[in-house]
Steps between C-alpha positions, in 0.01 A plus 500: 500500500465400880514147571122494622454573106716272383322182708145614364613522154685146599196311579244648247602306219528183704154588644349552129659173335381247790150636454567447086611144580194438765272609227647283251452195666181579649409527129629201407338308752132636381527409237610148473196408644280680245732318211458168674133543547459614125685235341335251693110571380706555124640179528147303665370703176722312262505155647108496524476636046753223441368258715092586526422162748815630737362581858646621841783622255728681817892621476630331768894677429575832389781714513553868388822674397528829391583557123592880506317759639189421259413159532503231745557132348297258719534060468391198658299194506141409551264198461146432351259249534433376156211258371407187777705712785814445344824717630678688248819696541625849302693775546501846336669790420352873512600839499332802702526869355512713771360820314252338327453295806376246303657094385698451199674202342307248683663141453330149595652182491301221553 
């Protein structure tokens, strides 16, 4: 083996696991928004059953971690009006299966 073989076989695998990496976190990053996004209308979903006279129900907090490679856990806090214009205050809990692409385990606390 001549040296310029050795350098090409050098880089290739550094070549192939940046682009793995890059990918991965590109990945990641689409889809936190999509998680955020779906637990939000699941959670404006739950408040308003619970709490029929809630309006302008809006999360005003939410954070998403990754919970393996099949879910994404999202939290946070939000506010309603209730009855008369009253502020109220929750927070929630929800889970977002990425295969299914759809919310799971959604969690209120108001």
């Amino acid at each position: 083996m001549n040296l310029r073989s050795f350098a090409i076989l050098a880089v290739l695998p550094a070549t192939a696991w940046g682009q793995s990496s890059f990918d991965d976190v590109r990945n990641q990053r689409s889809t936190d928004p999509f998680a955020v996004s779906a637990c939000r209308d699941s959670v404006a979903t739950e408040v308003r059953s619970r709490q029929p006279m809630a309006g302008n129900v809006q999360v005003t907090d939410a954070d998403a971690s990754s919970a393996g490679s099949t879910r994404t856990d999202v939290s946070g806090k939000g506010t309603f009006s209730g009855t008369a214009g009253a502020a109220h205050d929750f927070t929630f809990r929800c889970s977002y299966d990425l295969q299914k692409q759809a919310t799971t385990s959604v969690s209120v606390m108001l």
